[in-house]
C-alpha positions as CSV (number, residue, x, y, z in Angstrom):
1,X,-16.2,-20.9,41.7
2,X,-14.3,-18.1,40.7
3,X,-11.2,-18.2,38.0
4,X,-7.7,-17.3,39.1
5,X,-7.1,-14.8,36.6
6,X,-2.9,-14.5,35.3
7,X,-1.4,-11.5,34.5
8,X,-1.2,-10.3,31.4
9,X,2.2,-8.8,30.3
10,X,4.3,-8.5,27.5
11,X,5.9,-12.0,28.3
12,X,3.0,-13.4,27.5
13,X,2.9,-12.1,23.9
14,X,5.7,-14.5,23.2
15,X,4.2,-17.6,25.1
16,X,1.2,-17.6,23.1
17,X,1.2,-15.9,20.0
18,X,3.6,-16.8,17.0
19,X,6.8,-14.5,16.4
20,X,6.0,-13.0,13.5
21,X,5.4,-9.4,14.7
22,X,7.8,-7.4,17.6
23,X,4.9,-5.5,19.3
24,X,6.2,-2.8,22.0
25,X,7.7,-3.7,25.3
26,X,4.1,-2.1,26.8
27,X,0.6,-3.6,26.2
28,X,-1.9,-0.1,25.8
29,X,-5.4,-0.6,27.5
30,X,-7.4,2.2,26.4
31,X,-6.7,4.8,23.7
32,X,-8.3,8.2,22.6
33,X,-7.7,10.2,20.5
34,X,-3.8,10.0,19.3
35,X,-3.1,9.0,22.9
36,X,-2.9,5.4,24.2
37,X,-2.5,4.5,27.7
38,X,-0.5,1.1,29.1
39,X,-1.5,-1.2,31.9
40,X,0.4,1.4,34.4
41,X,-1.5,4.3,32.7
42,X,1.8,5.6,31.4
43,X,0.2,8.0,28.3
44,X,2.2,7.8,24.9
45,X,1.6,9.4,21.4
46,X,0.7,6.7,19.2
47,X,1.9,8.4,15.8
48,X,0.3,5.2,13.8
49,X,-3.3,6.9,15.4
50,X,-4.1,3.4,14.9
51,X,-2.4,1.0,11.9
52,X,-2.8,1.1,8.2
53,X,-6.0,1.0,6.8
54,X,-7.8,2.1,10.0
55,X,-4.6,5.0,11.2
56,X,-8.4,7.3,12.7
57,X,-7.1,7.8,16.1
58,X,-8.5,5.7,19.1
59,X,-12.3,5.7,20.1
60,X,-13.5,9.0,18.3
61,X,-17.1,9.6,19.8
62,X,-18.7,9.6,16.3
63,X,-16.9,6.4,15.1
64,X,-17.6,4.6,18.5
65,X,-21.4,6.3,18.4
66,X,-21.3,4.6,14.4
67,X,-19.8,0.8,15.2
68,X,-22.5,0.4,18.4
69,X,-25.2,1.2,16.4
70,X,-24.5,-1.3,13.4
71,X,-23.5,-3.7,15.7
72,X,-26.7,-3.4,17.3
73,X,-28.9,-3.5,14.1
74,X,-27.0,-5.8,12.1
75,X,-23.8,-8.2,12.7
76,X,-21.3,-9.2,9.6
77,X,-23.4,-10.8,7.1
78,X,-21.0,-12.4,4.6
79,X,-21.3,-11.5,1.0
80,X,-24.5,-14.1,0.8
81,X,-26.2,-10.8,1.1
82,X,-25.7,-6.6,1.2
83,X,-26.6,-4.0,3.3
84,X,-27.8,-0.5,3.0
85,X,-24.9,1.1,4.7
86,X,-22.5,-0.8,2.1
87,X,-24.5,0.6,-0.6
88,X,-24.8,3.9,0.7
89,X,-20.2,4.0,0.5
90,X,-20.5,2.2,-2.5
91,X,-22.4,5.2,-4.5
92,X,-20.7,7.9,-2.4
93,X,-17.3,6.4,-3.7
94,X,-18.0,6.1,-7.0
95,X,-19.3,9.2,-7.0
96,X,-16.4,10.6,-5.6
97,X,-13.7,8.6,-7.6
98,X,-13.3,7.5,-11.3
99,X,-14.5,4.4,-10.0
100,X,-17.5,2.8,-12.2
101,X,-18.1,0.1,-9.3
102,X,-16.2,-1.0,-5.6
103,X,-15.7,-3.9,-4.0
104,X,-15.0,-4.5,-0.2
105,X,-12.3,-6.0,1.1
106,X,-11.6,-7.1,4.9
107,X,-7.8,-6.1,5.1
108,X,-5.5,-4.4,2.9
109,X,-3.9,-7.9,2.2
110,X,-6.7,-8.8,0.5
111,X,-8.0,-5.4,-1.2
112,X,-3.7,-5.5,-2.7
113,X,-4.4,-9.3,-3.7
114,X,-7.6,-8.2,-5.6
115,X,-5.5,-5.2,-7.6
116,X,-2.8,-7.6,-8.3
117,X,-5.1,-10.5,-10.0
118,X,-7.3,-7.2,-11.5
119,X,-4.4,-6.6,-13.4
120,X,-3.1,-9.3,-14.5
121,X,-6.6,-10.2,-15.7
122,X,-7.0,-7.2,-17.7
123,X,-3.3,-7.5,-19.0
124,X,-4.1,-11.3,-20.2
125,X,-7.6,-10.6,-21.3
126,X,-6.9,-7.2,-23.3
127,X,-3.1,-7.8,-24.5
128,X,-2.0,-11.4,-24.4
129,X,-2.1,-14.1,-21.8
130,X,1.2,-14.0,-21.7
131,X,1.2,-10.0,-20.4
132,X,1.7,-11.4,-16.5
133,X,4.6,-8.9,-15.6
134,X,4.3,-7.2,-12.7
135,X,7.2,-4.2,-11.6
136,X,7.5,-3.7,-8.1
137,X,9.6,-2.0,-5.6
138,X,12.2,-3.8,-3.3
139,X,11.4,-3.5,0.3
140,X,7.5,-2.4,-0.2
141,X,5.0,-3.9,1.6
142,X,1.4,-5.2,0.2
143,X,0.3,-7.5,2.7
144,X,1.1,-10.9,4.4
145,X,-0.3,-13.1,1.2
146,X,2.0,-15.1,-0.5
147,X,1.0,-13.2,-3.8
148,X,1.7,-9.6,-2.0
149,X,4.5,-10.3,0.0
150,X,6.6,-11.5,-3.2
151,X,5.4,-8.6,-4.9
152,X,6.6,-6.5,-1.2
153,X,10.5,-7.7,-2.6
154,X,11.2,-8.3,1.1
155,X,12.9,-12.0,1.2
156,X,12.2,-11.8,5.0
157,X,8.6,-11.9,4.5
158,X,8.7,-14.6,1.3
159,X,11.2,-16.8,1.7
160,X,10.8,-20.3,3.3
161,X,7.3,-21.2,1.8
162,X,8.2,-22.5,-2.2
163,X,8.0,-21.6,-5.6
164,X,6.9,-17.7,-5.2
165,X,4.1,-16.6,-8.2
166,X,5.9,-15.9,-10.9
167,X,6.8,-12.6,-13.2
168,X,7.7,-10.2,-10.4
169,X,10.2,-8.0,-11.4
170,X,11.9,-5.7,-8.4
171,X,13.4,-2.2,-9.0
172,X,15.0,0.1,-6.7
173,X,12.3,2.7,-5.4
174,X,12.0,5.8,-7.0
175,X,14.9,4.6,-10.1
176,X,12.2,5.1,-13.6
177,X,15.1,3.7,-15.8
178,X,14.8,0.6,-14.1
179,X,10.9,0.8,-13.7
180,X,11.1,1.5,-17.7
181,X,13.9,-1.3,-18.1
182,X,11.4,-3.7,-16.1
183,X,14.4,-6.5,-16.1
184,X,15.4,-5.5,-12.3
């Protein structure tokens, strides 16, 4: 017996998934390049080529040829082991950076969380445990963690869930007296 399949349309975006993003009146379907295509085939320019951390521009042959072969070879493994291709970034980033060691990270969220708590840890550790300050700009955005959206200084993103982590001090962007002053 076969499944009466529903249509799938922007409508349904707000049935079953939680408002906290405003995606595009269109859904895309297939994308290449800088070019995405919606359920009518109507092209557009998607000027993100992508989102954030991955903005490479849709289903480049090389990157498509690169995912099917790892995922044929080896699936996410957790950090209860490594792999060689991790290694293999690892040593081409450090030796490519200042870096001394990496670590992964499965979303900018979390890479911003790690830099934050780096920070702090070095601050407490190497100055005084009290050193916990940290100067951000209003209206940035770090991620959806509690941690990085108070640092983000966007109230629409932190308000509503409690007591925020504390010694965040917002400045307007791009004012150094008040990056120097550090009060806000």
């Amino acid at each position: 017996m076969a499944i009466e399949q529903t249509a799938i349309t922007r409508a349904t975006f707000d049935e079953v998934i939680l408002p906290i993003y405003a995606p595009a009146e269109f859904i895309p379907v297939k994308g290449q390049g800088s070019r995405i295509w919606d359920q009518q085939g109507k092209e557009y320019v998607d000027f993100a080529g992508g989102i954030a951390v991955t903005a490479l521009g849709h289903c480049h042959p090389a990157l498509v040829n690169a995912l099917k072969t790892q995922g044929e070879t080896l699936w996410h493994i957790s950090n209860v082991f490594t792999n060689e291709p991790a290694l293999r970034l690892g040593r081409k980033l450090i030796e490519a950076t200042f870096a001394e060691r990496v670590v992964f990270m499965n979303s900018g969220t979390e890479a911003n969380e790690t830099a934050f708590k780096l920070a702090r840890h070095y601050a407490c550790v190497r100055h005084s445990p009290f050193k916990t300050k940290i100067i951000a700009f209003h209206n940035a955005f770090h991620g959806r963690s509690l941690f990085t959206v108070s640092v983000g200084g966007q109230p629409k993103y932190s308000d509503g869930f409690g007591p925020k982590p504390a010694d965040i001090i917002h400045v307007p962007f791009n004012d150094i007296h008040a990056v120097k002053a550090g009060d806000g």
